[in-house]
N, C-alpha and C positions, 0 to 999 in steps of 0.2 A: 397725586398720591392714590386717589381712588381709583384711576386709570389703571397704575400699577397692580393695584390689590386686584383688579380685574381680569387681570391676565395671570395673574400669578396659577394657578389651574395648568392652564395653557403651558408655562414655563416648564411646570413641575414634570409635564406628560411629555415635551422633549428632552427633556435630560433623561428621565427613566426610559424612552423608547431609545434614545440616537447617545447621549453622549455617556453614559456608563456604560454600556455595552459597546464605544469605542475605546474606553479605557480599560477595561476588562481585558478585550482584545490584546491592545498597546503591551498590558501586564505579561499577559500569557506569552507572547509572541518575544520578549527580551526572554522569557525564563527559558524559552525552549532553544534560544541561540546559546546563553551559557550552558545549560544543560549537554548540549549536541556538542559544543567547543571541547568540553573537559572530558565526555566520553572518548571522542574520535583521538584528542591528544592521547588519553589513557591507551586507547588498543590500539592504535596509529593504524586505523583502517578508514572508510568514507562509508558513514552511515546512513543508511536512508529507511524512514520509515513509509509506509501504506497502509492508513490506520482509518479504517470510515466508521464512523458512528451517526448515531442518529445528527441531524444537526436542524435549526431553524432556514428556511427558504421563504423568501422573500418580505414582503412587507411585514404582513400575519405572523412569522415566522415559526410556519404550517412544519411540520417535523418531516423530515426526508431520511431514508435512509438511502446513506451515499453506496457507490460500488464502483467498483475499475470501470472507467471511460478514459475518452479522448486524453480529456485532460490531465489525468495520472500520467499516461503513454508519454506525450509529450513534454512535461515537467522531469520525468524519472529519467528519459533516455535522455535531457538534455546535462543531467546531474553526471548521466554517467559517463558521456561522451567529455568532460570537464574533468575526470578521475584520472591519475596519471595511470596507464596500463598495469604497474604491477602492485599498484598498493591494492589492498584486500577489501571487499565491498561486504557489507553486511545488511544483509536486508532485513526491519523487521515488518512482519505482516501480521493486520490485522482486518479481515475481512470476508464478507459473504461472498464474493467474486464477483461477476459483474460481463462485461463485452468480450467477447471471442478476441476479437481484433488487437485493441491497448494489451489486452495480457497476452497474448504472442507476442507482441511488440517490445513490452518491456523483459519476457520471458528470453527472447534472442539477443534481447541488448546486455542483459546478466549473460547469460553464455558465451556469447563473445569476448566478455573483458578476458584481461589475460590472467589479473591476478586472484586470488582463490576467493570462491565466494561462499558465503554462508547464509541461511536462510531460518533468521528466530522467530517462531510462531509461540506468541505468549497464549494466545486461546482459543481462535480458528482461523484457518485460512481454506475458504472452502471452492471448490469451483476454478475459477481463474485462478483463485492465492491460489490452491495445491497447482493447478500449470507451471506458474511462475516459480514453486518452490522445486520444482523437476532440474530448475535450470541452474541449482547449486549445486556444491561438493557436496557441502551436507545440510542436510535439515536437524535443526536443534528445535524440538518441542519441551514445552514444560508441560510437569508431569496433568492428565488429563487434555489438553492443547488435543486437537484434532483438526487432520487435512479431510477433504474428501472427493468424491470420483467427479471426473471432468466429462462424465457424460451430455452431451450438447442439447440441448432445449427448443424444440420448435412449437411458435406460437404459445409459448408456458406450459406445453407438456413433452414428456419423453423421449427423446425419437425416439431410442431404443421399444418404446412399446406403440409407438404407430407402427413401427417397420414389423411388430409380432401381431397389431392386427392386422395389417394389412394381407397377411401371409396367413392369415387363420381361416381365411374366406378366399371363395372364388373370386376370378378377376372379375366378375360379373356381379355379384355382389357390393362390390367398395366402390363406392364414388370415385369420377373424378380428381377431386377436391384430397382427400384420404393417401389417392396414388402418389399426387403429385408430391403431400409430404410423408409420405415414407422414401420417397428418393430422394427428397432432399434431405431427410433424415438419415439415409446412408451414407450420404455424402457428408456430411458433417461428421458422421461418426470415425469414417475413416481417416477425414482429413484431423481430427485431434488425435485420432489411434498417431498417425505419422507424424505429429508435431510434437507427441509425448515420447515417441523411442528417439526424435533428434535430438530433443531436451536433456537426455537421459546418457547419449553418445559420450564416452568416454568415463562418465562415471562408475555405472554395471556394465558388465557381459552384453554383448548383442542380444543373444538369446533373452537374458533375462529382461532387458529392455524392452523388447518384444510383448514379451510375460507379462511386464507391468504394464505397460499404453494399454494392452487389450483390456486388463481386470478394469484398470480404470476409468475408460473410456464406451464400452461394450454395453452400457446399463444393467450391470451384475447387481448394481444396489439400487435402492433409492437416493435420488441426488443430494439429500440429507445428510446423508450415513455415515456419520461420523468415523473415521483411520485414526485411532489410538497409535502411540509409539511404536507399540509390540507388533502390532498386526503390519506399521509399515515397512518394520524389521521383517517379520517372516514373508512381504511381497518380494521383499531384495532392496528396498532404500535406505539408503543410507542415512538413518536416524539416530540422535540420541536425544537425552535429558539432562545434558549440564546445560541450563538454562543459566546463564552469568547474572547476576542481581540487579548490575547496572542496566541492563536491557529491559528487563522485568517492569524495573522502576520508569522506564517512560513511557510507558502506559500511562501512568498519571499529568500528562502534558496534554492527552487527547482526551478529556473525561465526554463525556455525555452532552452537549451542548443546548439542551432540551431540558433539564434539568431545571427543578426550583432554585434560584440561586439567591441567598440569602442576604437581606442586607448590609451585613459585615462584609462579606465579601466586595459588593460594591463599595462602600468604604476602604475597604483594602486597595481598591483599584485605583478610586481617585487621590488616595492617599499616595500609592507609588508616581502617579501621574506629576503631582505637583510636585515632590517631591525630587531633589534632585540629584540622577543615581550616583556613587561613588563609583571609582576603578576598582576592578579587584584584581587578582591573581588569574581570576578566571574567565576575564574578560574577555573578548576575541572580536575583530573585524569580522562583519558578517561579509565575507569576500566571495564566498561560492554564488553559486547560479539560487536567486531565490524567487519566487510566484512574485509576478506582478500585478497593477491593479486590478484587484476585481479578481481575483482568485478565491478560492470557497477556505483553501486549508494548505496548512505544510503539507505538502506530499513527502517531502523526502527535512534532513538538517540543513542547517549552516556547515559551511565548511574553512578551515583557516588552511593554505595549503602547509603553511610553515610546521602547522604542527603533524603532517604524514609522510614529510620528506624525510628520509633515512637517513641514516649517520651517512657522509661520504657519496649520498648520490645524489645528485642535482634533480630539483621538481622544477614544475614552473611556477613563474613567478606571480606575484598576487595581481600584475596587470594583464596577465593573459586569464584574468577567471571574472574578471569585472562584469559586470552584467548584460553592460554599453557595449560591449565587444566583440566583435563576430565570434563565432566559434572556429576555431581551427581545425580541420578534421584530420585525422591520424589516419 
């Protein structure tokens, strides 16, 4: 007994370190499959969100803020390649941007699909999100929501303003070092100028397409600079502010994960844990493509295909979207 009470300490600091913060998890992780199920039945489109916030990394669980990498790119295209071509994708974004690469990646893999996409930014999408949001029909911002300019970044500062000093001063003056990144500053600027008027193809006018890669790409602002509604209306993109509510609302599925979290809530957690869930109306086979082990977060929903098959047209069936199962490329 005394052995016991001696470890009792010990006991108390793994459950608060490891097993309420996997029930927590467990909780969060079933609300955001019904959640996703009953939207996507509601609009019969394939939702997928890109939402980084701050979150805990590693043991310490040292605060990170996340941003588009690898592993977005290849989570999102594998979502989308799983979408039957003409159902309607809906992207919401919520992010400081992040790698050149994943966001062209997922940027062409939205442009590609065949059927209409839409792009909801609840509060910013800045950097890569505004890339990737080039590569919808349209951009739906809620009111204050802000994109911003895809000016390329070398070594964490500008190109755009290595490339004006470098040009301020003789060749004889600038280093080495200075030359070599204002070319390759040129070069990045160009190549996002050209990957933002492709993004753009078929949406606006050539011309205007043109118009926008340059403003946005060219370092006209500070890579900050927040694009309000209006102003992306008066570049030529296609923006509005019906922000739908149901959208809005899942934001609350990605809160802060850094956060003080209070003891009820753990309560609440292991309370659903033991507890044992009933069916409801809204329940749904998690059958779409989902993060396997060791993944950080939902990049994108669940998906049930049953509920975005059309009246009268044939989807595929929920053994062609199983996890275990090659992909079939179209």
């Amino acid at each position: 007994m005394e052995q016991l009470v001696n470890q009792l300490p010990f006991l108390l600091l793994l459950i608060i370190l490891f097993i309420l913060p996997a029930l927590a998890r467990q909780q969060r992780n079933a609300e955001i499959e019904r959640r996703f199920a009953r939207i996507q039945r509601k609009r019969k489109s394939r939702l997928i969100t890109l939402v980084h916030r701050l979150e805990p990394m590693g043991f310490l669980g040292i605060a990170n803020l996340r941003y588009i990498d690898l592993n977005d790119a290849e989570d999102i295209l594998e979502a989308i390649r799983k979408t039957p071509p003409n159902t309607p994708l809906e992207i919401v974004l919520h992010t400081p941007g992040g790698l050149v690469l994943p966001a062209v990646q997922i940027a062409r893999a939205i442009k590609a699909h065949k059927g209409r996409k839409t792009v909801f930014v609840p509060h910013y999408a800045m950097s890569g999100g505004t890339l990737i949001a080039l590569a919808a029909d349209q951009i739906v911002l809620n009111p204050h929501a802000v994109l911003g300019p895809i000016d390329p970044q070398i070594g964490g500062l500008p190109a755009a303003s290595i490339i004006r000093v470098a040009k301020s001063k003789s060749v004889d003056a600038v280093d080495d070092y200075t030359l070599v990144l204002a070319d390759l500053g040129q070069m990045a600027i160009d190549q996002l100028e050209a990957t933002a008027r492709e993004l753009l193809e078929g949406t606006v006018p050539p011309e205007k397409a043109a118009e926008i890669a340059r403003q946005l790409a060219m370092g006209r602002w500070t890579h900050d600079y927040p694009i309000e509604a209006n102003e992306a209306r008066s570049m030529g993109l296609n923006v509005s502010n019906d922000m739908p509510e149901d959208i809005m609302d899942l934001m609350a599925l990605f809160p802060e994960t850094v956060k003080r979290t209070s003891g009820v809530r753990w309560f609440d957690a292991a309370r659903a844990f033991f507890k044992k869930p009933q069916p409801t109306a809204e329940s749904t086979p998690f059958t779409g493509y989902q993060p396997g082990p060791g993944a950080r977060s939902f990049s994108y929903g669940p998906w049930d295909p049953r509920d975005l098959r059309p009246h009268g047209v044939p989807g595929p069936a929920p053994s062609d979207l199983r996890e275990n199962q090659s992909v079939r490329r179209r």
